[in-house]
N, C-alpha and C positions, 0 to 999 in steps of 0.2 A: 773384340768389344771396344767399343769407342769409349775417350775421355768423358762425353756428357753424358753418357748412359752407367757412369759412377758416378756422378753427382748426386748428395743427399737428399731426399725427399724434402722440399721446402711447401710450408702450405700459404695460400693468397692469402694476401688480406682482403679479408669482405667488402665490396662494394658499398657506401652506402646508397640506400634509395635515394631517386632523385625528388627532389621534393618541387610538386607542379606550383609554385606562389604565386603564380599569374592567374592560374585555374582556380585558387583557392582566393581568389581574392576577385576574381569575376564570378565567382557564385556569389560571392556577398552581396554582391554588387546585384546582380539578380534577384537576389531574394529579399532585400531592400526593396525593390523596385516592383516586385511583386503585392507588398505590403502596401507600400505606400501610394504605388501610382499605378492602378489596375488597366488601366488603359495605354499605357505608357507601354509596360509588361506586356500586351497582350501583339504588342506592334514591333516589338523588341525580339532581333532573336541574332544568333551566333552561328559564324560558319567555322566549320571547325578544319581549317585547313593545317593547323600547326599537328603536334605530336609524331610520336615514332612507329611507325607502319611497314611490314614488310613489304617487298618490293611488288609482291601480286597484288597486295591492296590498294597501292601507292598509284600503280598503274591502271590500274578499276578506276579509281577516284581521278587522275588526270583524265582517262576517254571523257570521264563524265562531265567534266570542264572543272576541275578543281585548277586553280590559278596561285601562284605565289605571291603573297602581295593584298593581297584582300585583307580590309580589315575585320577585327574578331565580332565587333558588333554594329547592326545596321538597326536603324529606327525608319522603319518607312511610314515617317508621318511628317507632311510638309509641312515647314514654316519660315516665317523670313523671307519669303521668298528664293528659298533653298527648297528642294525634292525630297530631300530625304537627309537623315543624319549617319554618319560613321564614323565608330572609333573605333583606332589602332589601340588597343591598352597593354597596357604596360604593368610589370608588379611595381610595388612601391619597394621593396627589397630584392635587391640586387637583378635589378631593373635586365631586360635585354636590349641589344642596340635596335636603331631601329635599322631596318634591310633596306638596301637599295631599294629592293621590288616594291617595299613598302611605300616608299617614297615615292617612288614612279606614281604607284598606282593612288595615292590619296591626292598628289598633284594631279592625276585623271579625273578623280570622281571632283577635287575642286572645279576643275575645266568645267567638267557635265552639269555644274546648275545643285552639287551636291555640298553640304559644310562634311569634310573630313579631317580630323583632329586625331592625334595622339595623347592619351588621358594616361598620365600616371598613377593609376590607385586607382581605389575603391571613391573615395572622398571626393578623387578629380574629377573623377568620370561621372559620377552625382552631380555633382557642380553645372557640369557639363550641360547634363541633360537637364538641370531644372533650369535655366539660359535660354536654353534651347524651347523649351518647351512655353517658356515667357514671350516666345517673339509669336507676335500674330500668325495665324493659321496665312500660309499661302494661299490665294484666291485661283482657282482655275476660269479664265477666262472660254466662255464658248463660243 
């Protein structure tokens, strides 16, 4: 019998859960928005490329085109003379960095004719979109 197969039973300490405060602070943000700005809401929506997924799902959702780097919310409603709106959001408590791919990819959608921002909070990203939502509707020329 080996040394470590006499070692005394030791038990884990419990994990705590992890607590999503990006998740929980872009529903507010949502249902704010739902209340307030029913049209806004109804143009508004979130790809959920973040969270933890086993690897058969992971790779379902890549065939499918799930990309790294995409931001959590898109408005597709022109103005400004911008296409469409995206935000990267962020918690307002203990914030994540923002990813390379992130960056890549908001410097793309700027390129494409798009406003892409990174919002911090609930508050920001309100802000945001009432700005946003102020600039003249884009004219499609035909």
């Amino acid at each position: 019998m080996s040394a470590s197969a006499l070692r005394p039973y030791k038990p884990r300490k419990p994990r705590a859960k992890r607590v999503d405060r990006e998740g929980q602070e872009q529903a507010a943000l949502m249902a704010e928005i739902k209340l307030r700005c029913p049209e806004v809401f109804a143009n508004l929506h979130h790809t959920p490329n973040g969270g933890y997924r086993g690897k058969a799902e992971a790779g379902r959702l890549k065939a499918q085109g799930t990309k790294a780097g995409i931001p959590d919310l898109q408005l597709t409603m022109a103005r400004g003379g911008y296409f469409g709106l995206f935000i990267e959001f962020k918690a307002t408590v203990k914030p994540a960095e923002i990813s390379l791919e992130q960056q890549a990819c908001i410097g793309r959608l700027n390129d494409q004719g798009y406003l892409a921002v990174v919002c911090r909070g609930h508050f920001d990203a309100m802000e945001c979109l009432r700005a946003y939502m102020a600039l003249p509707k884009t004219e499609v020329a035909a």
